[in-house]
C-alpha positions as CSV (number, residue, x, y, z in Angstrom):
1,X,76.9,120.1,115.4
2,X,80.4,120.9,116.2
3,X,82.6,117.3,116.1
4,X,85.3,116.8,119.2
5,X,88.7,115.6,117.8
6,X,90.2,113.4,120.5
7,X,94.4,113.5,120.8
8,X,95.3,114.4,117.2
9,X,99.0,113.0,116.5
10,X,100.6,115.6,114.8
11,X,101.1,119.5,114.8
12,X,100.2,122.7,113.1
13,X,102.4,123.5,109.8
14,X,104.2,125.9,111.8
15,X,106.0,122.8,113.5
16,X,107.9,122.4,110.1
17,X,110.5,124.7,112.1
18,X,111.9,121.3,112.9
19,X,112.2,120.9,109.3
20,X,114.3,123.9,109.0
21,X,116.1,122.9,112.2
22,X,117.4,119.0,111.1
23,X,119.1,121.4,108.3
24,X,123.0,122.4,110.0
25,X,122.9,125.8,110.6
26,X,119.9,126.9,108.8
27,X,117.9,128.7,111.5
28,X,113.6,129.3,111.1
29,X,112.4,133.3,111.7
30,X,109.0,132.9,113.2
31,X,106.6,135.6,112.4
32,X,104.0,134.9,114.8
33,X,102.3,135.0,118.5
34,X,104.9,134.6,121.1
35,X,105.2,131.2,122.4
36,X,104.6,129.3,119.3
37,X,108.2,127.8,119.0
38,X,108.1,127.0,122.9
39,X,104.5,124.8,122.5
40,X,106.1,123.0,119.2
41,X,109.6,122.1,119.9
42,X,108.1,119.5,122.5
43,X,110.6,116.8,121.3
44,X,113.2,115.5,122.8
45,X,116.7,116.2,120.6
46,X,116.0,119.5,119.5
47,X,118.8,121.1,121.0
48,X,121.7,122.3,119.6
49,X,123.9,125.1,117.5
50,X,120.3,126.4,117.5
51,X,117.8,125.2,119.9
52,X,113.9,126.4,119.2
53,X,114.0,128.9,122.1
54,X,116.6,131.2,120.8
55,X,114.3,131.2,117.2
56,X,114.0,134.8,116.3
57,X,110.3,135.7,116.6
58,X,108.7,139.0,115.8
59,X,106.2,137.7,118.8
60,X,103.5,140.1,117.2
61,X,100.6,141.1,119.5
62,X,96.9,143.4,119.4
63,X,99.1,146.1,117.6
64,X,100.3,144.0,115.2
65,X,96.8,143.7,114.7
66,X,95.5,146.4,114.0
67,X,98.1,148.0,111.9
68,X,99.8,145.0,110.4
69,X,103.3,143.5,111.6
70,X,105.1,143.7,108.4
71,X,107.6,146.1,110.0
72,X,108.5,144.4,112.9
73,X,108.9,141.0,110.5
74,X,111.3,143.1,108.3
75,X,113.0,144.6,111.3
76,X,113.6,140.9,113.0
77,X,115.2,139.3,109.8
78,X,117.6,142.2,109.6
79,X,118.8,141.8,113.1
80,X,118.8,137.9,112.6
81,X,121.3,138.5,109.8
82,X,123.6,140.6,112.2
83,X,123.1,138.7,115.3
84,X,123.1,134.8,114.4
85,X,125.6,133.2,112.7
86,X,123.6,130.9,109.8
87,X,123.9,129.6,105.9
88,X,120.1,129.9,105.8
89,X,117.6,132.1,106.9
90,X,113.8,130.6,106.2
91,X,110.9,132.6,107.5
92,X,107.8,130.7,108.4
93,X,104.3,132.4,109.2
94,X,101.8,131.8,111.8
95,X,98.4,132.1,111.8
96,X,97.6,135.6,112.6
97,X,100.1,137.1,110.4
98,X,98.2,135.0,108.0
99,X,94.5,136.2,109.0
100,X,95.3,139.8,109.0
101,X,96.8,139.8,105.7
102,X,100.7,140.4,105.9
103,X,102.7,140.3,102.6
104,X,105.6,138.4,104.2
105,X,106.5,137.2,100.9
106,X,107.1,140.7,99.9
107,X,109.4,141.6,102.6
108,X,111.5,138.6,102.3
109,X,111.5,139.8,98.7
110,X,113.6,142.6,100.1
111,X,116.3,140.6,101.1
112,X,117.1,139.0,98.1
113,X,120.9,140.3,98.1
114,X,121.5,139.6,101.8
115,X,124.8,138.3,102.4
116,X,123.1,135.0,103.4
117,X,119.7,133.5,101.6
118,X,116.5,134.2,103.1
119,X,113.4,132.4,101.9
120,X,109.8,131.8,102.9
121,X,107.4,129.7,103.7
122,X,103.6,130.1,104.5
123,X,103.3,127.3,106.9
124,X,99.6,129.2,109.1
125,X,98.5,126.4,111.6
126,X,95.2,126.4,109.6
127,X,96.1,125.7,106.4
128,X,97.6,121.7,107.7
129,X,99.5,120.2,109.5
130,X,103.1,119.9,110.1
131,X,103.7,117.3,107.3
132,X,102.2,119.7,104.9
133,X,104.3,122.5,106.6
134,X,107.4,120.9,105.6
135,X,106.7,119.9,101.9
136,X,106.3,123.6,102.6
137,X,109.6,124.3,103.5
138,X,111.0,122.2,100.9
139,X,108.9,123.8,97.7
140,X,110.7,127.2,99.5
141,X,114.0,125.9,98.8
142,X,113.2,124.5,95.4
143,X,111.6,127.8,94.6
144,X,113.5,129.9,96.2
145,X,116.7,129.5,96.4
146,X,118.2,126.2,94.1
147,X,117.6,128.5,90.8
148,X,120.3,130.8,92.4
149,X,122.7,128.4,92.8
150,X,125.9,128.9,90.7
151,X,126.0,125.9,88.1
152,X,121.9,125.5,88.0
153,X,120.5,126.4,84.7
154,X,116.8,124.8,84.7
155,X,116.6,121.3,82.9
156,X,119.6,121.9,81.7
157,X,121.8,121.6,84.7
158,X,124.4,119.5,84.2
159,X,123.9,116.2,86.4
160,X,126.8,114.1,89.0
161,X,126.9,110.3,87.5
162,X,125.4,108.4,90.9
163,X,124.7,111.0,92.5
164,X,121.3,110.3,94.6
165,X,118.8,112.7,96.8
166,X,117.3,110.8,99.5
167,X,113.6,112.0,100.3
168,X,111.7,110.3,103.7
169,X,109.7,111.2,106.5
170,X,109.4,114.5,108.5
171,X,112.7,115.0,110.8
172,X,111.5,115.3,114.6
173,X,107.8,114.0,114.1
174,X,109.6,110.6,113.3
175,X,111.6,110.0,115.8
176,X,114.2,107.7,114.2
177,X,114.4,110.1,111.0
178,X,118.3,110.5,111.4
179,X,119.5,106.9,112.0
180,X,116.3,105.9,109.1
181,X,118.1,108.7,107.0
182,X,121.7,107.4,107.7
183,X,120.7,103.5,107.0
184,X,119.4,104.4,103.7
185,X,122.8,106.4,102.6
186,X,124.0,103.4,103.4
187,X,122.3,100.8,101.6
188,X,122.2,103.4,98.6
189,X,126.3,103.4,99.1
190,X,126.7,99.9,99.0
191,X,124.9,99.8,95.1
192,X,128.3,102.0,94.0
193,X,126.2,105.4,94.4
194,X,126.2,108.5,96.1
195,X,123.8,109.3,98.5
196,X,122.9,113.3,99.4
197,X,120.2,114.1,101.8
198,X,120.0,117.6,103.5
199,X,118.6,116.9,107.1
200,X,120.8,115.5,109.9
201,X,124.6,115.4,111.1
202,X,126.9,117.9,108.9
203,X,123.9,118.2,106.4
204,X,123.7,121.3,105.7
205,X,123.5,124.3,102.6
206,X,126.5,122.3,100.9
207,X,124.0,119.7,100.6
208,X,121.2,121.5,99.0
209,X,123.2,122.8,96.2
210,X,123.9,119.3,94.9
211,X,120.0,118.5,94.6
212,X,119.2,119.8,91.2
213,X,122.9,118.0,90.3
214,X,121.4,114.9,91.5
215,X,121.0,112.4,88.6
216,X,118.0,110.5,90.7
217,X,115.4,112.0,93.2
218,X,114.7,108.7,96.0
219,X,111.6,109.3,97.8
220,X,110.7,106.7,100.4
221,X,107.4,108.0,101.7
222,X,103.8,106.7,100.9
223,X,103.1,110.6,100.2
224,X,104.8,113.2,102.1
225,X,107.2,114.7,99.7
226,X,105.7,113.3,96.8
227,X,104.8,117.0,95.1
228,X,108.3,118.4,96.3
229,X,110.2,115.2,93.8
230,X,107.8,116.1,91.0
231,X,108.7,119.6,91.2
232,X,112.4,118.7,90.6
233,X,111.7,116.7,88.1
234,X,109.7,120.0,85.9
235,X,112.4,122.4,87.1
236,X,115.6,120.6,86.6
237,X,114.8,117.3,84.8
238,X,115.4,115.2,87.4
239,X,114.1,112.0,87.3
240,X,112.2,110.2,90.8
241,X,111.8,106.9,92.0
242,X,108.7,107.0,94.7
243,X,108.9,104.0,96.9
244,X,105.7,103.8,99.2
245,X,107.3,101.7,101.5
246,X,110.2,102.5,104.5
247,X,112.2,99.2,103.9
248,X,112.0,97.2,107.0
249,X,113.4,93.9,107.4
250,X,114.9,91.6,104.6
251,X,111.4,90.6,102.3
252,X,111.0,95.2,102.1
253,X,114.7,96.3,102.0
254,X,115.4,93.6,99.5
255,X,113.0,94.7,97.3
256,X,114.0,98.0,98.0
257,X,117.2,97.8,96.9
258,X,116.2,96.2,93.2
259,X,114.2,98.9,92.8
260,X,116.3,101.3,93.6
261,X,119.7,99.6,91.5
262,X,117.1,99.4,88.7
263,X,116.3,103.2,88.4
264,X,119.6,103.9,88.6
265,X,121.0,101.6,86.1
266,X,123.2,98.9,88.6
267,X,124.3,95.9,87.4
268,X,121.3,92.9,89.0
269,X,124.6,91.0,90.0
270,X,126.1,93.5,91.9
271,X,122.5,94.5,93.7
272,X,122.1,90.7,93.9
273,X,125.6,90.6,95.7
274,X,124.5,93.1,98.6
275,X,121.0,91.6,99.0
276,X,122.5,87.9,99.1
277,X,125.3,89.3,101.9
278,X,122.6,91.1,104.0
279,X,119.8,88.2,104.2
280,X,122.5,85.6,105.1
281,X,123.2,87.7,108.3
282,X,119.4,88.2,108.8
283,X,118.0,84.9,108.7
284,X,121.4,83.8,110.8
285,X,119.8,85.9,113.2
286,X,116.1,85.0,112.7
287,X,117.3,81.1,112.9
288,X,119.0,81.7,116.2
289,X,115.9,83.4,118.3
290,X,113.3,81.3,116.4
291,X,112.7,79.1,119.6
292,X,111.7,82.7,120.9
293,X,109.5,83.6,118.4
294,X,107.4,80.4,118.1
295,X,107.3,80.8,122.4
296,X,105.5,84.1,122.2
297,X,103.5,83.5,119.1
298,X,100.8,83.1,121.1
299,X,100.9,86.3,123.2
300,X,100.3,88.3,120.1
301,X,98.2,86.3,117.5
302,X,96.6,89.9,115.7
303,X,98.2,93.3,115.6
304,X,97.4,96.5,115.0
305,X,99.8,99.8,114.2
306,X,98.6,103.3,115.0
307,X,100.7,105.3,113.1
308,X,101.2,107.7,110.3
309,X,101.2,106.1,106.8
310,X,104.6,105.5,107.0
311,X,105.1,103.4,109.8
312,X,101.5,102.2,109.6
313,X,102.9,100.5,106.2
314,X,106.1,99.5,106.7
315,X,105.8,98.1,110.0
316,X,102.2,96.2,109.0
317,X,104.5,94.3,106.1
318,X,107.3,93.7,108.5
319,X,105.2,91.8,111.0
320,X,103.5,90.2,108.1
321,X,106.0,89.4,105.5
322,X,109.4,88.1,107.6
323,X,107.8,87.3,111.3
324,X,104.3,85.6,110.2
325,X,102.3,88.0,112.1
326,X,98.8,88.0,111.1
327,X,97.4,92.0,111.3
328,X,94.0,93.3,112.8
329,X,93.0,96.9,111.7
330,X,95.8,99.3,110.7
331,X,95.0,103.0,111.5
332,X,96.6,105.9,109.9
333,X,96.2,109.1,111.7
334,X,98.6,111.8,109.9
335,X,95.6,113.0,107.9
336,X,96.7,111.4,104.7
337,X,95.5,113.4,102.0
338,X,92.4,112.1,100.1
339,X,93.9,111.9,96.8
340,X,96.4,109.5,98.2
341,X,94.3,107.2,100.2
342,X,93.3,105.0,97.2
343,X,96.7,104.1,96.6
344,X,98.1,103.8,100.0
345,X,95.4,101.1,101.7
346,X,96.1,99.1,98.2
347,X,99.6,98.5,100.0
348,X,98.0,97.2,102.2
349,X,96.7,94.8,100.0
350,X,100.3,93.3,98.8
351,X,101.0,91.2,101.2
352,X,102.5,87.8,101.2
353,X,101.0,85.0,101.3
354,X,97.2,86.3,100.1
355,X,97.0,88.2,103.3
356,X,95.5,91.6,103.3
357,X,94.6,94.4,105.9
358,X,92.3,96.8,106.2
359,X,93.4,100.4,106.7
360,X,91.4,102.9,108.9
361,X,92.4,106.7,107.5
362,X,91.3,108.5,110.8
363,X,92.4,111.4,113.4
364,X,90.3,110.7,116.2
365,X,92.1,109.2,118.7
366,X,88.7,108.1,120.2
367,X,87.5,106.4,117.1
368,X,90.8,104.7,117.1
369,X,90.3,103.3,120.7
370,X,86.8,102.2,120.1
371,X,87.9,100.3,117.0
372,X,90.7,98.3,119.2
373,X,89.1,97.8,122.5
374,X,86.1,95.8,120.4
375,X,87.9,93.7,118.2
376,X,89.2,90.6,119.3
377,X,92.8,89.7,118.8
378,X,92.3,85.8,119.9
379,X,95.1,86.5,122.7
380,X,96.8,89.8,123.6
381,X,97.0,92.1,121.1
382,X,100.2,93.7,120.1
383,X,99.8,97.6,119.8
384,X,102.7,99.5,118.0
385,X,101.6,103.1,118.2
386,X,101.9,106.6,120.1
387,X,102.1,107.0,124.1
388,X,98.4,108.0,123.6
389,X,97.5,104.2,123.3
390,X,99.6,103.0,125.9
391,X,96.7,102.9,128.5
392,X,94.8,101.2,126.3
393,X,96.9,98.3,125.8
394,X,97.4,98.0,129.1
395,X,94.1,97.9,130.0
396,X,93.9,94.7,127.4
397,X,96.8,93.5,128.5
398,X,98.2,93.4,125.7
399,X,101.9,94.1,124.3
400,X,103.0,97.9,123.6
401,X,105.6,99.7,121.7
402,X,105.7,103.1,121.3
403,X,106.8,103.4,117.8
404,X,104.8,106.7,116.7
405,X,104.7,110.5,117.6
406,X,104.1,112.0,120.9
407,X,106.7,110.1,122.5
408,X,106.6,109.9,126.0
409,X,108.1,106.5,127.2
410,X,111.8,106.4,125.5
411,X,114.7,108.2,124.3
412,X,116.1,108.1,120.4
413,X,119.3,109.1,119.5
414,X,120.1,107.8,116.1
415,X,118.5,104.3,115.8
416,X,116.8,103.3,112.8
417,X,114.2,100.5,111.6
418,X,114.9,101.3,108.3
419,X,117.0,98.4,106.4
420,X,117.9,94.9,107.7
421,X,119.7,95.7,110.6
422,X,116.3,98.1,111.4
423,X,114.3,95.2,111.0
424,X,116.6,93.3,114.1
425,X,116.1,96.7,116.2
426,X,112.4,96.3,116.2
427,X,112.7,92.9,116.5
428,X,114.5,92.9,119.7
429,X,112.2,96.2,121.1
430,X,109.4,94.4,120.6
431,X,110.0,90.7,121.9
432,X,111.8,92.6,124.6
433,X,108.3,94.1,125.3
434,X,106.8,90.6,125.5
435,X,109.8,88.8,127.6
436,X,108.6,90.5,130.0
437,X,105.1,88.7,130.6
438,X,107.6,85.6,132.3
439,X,109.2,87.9,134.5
């Protein structure tokens, strides 16, 4: 018997046109149904030098078909190389296009002298979702087009002292991926290094031909991205440090930040110098609002996060590890990958203080409600999740933030929870949240 999926949290792999679109001016060509780019691009902030509904789309219909819509796929890159003015062209394939059997990687093949790069990506809605669709992307670029670049030769490309790509979540489906991206430049800045990530503000081609330079792949990501840093490390030697864990707070970004100068051969008293200058503005902070904290203590005893792994984790070891919070069930609904689910709900498990929590790998939004509106949270519970559980919480009375994708409730420009000063933002969102019960 057919099984009803209830308010998944993510996209189709197609979405990972946001991918291509948190790169500066590298532009997605959609070969797919019309519409597609219009039912994706429903987040706020994705306007711009391109915006998702100028996209060029070869909008294939029952012709297409029938007799295949190779044609009109080579026909629409050629005019997107005379009409829009990009550094990167990356074609990304919907599902029917997919079904019926088009060779798009053979047409793109075609345009391998184009006087601007065109890749591809096969990114059909039923082949995953959009955090698979942008590993996608990135393999494409890694595959693609870094073996061109002038100064790449394979293993033996010649590597920058300090140089440092920066790997995290997916741009758009996190909300705070550019202010989460610029916090950790900086924290990777202060160690004496030099940061390089390709997504966000004047981030752009210039970018991506420094990543098989790098002398260190960074990936902060429980698993999305994972594949991509291995396969820099077999084409161009370059070594990765995975950390599971977004740093948020001063217990995470502290241990973030050893790990981090240790892989890339910092002096500990130097690391030691930024940690010790960062936790003495932290806990000024902390020390000043504790009154606060101990007051609403006992609105929120228990938590929950509904989340994808990476804010499930980081935020569960935030609340934990530097507020005290003590956390209910934890439910991960980005459709973690089962050869990665071992290892993630063992984070879980490495907490301070003995404390563990128990992590609920599930896409079923009704499941997820079921699970929260049964448990008891010994006061009112404190829900960080998607607008989807906003109702919910309300109807529990409870304390909500709205930390996860869809957003529906606030606005994000470049704000981050990533780092110390992150750890303050969510601080002050979610106490702000709970103020308002004496109101």
């Amino acid at each position: 018997m057919a099984k009803l999926l209830d308010k998944q949290r993510y996209k189709c792999a197609l979405a990972s046109m946001q991918t291509v679109q948190a790169i500066t001016r590298a532009i997605p060509v959609l070969h797919s149904g019309p519409g597609c780019a219009q039912k994706l691009s429903d987040t706020t902030g994705s306007s711009g030098y391109f915006s998702p509904n100028i996209f060029p789309c070869t909008s294939i219909n029952e012709k297409d078909v029938v007799f295949g819509g190779t044609k009109k796929l080579k026909s629409t890159i050629e005019n997107a190389l005379k009409v829009i003015d990009a550094d990167l062209y990356v074609v990304l394939t919907g599902c029917i296009p997919e079904i019926v059997g088009d060779d798009s990687g053979e047409i793109v093949s075609q345009f391998e002298d184009a006087s601007k790069p065109v890749i591809y990506a096969s990114t059909a809605g039923f082949k995953g979702n959009n955090y698979k669709g942008h590993e996608q992307v990135i393999d494409a670029i890694i595959e693609q087009y870094l073996p061109k670049v002038e100064g790449v030769n394979g293993k033996d490309t010649e590597k920058i002292p300090g140089l440092v790509n920066i790997w995290a979540d997916v741009p758009y489906q996190d909300l705070f991926w550019l202010g989460n991206l610029g916090e950790l430049e900086n924290l990777v800045r202060e160690l004496g290094l030099t940061p390089n990530t390709i997504f966000g503000y004047d981030r752009g081609i210039k970018n991506i031909d420094l990543l098989p330079k790098a002398s260190l792949n960074l990936l902060v990501s429980p698993w999305v991205g994972l594949k991509n840093v291995q396969k820099l490390e077999k084409k161009f030697g370059t070594p990765y440090l995975h950390y599971p864990v977004l740093p948020v707070g001063a217990t995470e970004t502290s241990k973030f930040l050893r790990a981090v100068g240790e892989a890339a051969g910092v002096q500990s008293d130097k690391v030691e110098a930024v940690i010790s200058e960062h936790e003495k503005y932290f806990y000024y902070l902390i020390e000043r609002y504790a009154d606060l904290f101990l007051e609403n203590r006992v609105i929120n005893k228990q938590f929950s996060v509904v989340a994808d792994a990476q804010y499930a984790l980081a935020v569960t070891k935030f609340l934990v590890n530097d507020l005290g919070l003590f956390p209910a069930k934890q439910f991960i609904t980005d459709d973690t990958p089962k050869e990665y689910q071992a290892l993630i709900a063992d984070e879980f498990k490495k907490l301070n203080y003995g404390i563990e929590a128990e992590a609920v790998f599930t896409t079923d939004s009704y499941v997820i409600h079921e699970e929260i509106r049964n448990h008891d949270y010994h006061g009112y519970p404190l829900v960080l999740g998607s607008y989807f559980d906003k109702e919910l919480t309300d109807e529990l009375k409870g304390n909500f933030l709205n930390i996860s994708w869809p957003f529906q409730d606030r606005v994000v420009m470049d704000t981050s929870y990533a780092g110390y000063r992150g750890g303050i933002k969510l601080i002050e969102d979610i106490y702000s949240v709970a103020v308002q019960r004496f109101n």
